[in-house]
N, C-alpha and C positions, 0 to 999 in steps of 0.2 A: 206390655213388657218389651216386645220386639221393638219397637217406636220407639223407645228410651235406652233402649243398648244400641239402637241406631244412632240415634241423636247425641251418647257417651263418645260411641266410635267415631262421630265426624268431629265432634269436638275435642275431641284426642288429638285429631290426625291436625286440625288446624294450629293445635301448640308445638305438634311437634315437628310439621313440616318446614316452618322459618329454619328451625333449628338445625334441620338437615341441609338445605339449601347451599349454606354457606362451605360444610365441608363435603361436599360435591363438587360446587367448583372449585376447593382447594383440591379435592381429589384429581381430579383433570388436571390442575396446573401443574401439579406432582409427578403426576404418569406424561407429561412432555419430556424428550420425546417417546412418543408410544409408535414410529414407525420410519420407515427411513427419511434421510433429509438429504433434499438436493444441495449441494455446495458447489454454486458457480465461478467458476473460475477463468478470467480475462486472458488467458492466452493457452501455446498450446503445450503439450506434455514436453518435462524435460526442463523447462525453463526456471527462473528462479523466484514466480509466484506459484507455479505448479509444483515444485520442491517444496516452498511452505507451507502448502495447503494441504500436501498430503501429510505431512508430518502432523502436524495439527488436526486434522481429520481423524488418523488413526488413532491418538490418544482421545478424541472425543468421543470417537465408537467405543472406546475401550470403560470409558466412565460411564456415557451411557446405556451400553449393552445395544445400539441400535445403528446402525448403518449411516457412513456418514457419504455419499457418493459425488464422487468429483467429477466433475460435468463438464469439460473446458469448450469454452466458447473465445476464441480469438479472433483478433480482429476491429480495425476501426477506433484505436487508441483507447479500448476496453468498455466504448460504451456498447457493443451488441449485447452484452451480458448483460453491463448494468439496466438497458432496458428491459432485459429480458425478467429481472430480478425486481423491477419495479411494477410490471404488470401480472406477476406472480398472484397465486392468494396468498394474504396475511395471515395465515398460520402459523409462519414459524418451522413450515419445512423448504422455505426456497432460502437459501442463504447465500450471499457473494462476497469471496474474497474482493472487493473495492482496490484501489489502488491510485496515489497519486495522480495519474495521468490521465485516467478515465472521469476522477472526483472531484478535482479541483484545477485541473488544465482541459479537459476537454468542453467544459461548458464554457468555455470562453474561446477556445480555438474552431471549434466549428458551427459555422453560422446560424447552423440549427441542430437540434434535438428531440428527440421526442419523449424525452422526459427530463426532469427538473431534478436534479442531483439531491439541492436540499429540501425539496417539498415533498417528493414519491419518495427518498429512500430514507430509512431511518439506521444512526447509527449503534452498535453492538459496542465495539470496541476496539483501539490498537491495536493491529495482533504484532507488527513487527515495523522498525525502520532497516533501510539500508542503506548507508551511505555509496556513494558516487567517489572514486580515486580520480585525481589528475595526476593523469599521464602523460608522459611523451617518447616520441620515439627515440633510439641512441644517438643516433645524428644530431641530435638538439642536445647543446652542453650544458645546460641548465642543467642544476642538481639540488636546485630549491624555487620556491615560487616566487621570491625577488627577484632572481638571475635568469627567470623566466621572463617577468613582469621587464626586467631593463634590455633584455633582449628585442621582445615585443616592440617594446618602445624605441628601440633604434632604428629598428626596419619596419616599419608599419605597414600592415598588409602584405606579409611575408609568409604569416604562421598560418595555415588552415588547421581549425579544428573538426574532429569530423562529431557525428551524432547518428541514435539509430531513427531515426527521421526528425523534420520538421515538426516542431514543438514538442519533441518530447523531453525527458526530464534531463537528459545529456546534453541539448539544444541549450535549455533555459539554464541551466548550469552554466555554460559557456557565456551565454549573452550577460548573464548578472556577475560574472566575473571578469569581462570586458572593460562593465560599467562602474564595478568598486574599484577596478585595475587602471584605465585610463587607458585600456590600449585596444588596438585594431588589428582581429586575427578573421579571418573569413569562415565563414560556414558552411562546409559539405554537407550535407544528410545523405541518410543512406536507411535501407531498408531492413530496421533491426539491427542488436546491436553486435552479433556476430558479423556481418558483413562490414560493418564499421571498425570493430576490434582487428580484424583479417588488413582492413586498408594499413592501419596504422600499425600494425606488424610488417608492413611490407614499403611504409616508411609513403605512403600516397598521401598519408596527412601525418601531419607531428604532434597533435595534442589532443588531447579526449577527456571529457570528466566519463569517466567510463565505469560501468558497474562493477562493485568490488566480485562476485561471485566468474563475471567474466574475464578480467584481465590480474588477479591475484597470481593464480601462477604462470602467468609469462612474466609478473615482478620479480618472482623470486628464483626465475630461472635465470635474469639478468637479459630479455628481450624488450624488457620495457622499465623506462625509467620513471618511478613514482615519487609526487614533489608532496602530496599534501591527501587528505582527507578531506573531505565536502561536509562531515558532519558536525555538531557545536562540540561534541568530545573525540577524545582519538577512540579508532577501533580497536575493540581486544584481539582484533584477527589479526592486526598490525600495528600494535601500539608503540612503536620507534618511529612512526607514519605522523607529521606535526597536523595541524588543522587547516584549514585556509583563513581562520582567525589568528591564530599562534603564528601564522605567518604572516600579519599585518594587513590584514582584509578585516575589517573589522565589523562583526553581525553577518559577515557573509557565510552563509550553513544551510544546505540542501541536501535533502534527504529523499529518498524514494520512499514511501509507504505503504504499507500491508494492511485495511484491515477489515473489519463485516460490519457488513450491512444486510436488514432485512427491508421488505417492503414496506413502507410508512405504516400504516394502521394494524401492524401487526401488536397483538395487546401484550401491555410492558409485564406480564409474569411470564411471558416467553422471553420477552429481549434479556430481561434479568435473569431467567434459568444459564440462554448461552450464553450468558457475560460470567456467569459463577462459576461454569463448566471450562468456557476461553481461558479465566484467569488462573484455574485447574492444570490446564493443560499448560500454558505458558511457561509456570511454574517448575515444572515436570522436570531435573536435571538430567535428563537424558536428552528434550527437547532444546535447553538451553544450550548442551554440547553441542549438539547436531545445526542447533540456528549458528554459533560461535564460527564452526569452516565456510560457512557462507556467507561473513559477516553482518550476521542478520543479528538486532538486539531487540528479544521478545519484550511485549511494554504492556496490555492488558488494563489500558486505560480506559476508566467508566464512560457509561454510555454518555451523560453529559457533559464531559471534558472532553471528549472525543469529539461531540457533535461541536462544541466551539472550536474545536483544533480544524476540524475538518471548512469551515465557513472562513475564517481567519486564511487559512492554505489559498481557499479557492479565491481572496480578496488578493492577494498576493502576488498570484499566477495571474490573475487577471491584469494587475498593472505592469509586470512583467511582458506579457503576452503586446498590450495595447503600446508601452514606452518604445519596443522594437517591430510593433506592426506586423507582429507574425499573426495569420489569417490563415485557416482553411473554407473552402467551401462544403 
């Protein structure tokens, strides 16, 4: 008798165990995150991916009840973090705000890396673009990107543009409108893009594609004269602001980019929870107000449109990078 409520009970347990399996690990995919998540972030507090990151962080602690901690790592054109975020474990708690210049400019500006942008990191989604303003200082009478562009062209090698260093996205901005433009303005770098905003406040250089979060209000104070928008539409932060398309450049649209990435083999019921949760928050019209003063436009574009967007970016920069021979060691 005992032997055959034995042998009911294993054979019970064998029908029933498949059965459980499955919603066990749905269980688990469910309960992510079930504890805090690191969220690394390429520069340092204050700045305008450490402004997005918190805002976005705090509505995602909010949705998921669990901590979302911002961790800033600057430095090195944002790849210390992104390595840091590649050799993470694939859990699904090391997360990186990603950014143009770390993602699809730096593997091609510096000679080496120690990790591979599209093979270690996997992407999440768009969290945000930002367009780049060209500016100039009052001294320069240009009051449109033509009268820029024919000025340029009369004096060649007259006009210094500055940048907040060598290859960065204000650099490659300037050179790719050079090269749609036909004209010859010189290159300063400078270290970040407050010290470069400061030069061309005080008139050391005349022209800047300069980040709309940093030179917005000296525009509208009337310290700085803005000709154009870097992005393919106008900003809502300045929508009387024409494009540098609408001005006769045409395809020319550069954008600064926000957005996450986890470690490659991190398993896609995670990448897909924080892409449900990102598009969640994106959403959020308080987030949307809040990204709107810093001309930031939330996007919350899937993990596979993303990953093409991001390779496409990096083919881009890279022939940019190579046509003007910019090179770090």
């Amino acid at each position: 008798m005992t032997i055959a409520k034995t042998s009911i009970r294993a054979w019970a347990c064998a029908l029933v165990l498949p059965l459980l399996l499955p919603l066990s690990a749905s269980a688990q995919t469910g309960a992510y995150p079930n504890k805090p998540v690191r969220l690394i972030v390429p520069a340092a507090p204050g700045g305008g991916a450490d402004f997005l990151a918190r805002i976005v962080s705090t509505k995602l602690q909010e949705q998921t009840g669990q901590s979302f901690v911002v961790d800033n790592r600057a430095g090195a054109s944002g790849t210390i973090a992104a390595d840091l975020t590649a050799k993470a474990p694939a859990d699904g708690y090391t997360l990186l705000l990603g950014q143009s210049t770390s993602m699809a400019i730096a593997p091609h500006l510096y000679a080496k890396l120690p990790y591979d942008t599209l093979r270690d990191l996997r992407a999440v989604t768009l969290v945000a673009e930002v367009p780049n303003i060209l500016v100039v200082h009052p001294s320069v009478p240009a009051k449109t990107v033509k009268e820029l562009i024919a000025q340029a062209k009369a004096k060649p090698g007259t006009l210094n543009f500055g940048s907040s260093g060598n290859g960065a996205p204000s650099h490659l901005a300037g050179e790719m409108f050079k090269g749609a433009a036909g004209v010859d303005m010189v290159h300063v770098p400078y270290k970040g893009a407050g010290p470069s905003v400061n030069a061309l406040l005080a008139g050391q250089i005349q022209v800047m594609f300069a980040p709309m979060v940093a030179v917005l209000p000296q525009v509208k104070a009337g310290r700085l004269t803005a000709l154009a928008v870097t992005s393919a539409r106008r900003s809502p932060a300045i929508p009387e602001l024409p494009t540098l398309i609408e001005s006769g450049l045409d395809g020319l649209a550069i954008v600064s980019w926000f957005g996450f990435f986890v470690p490659a083999a991190t398993p896609q019921p995670v990448v897909d929870k924080l892409y449900q949760e990102t598009v969640k928050a994106l959403k959020a019209a308080d987030t949307i107000e809040r990204f709107a003063k810093e001309g930031a436009e939330p996007s919350g574009m899937a993990p596979a449109e993303f990953t093409t967007y991001v390779a496409q970016e990096s083919a881009r920069y890279a022939k940019v990078l190579k046509d003007n021979g910019i090179k770090l060691d």
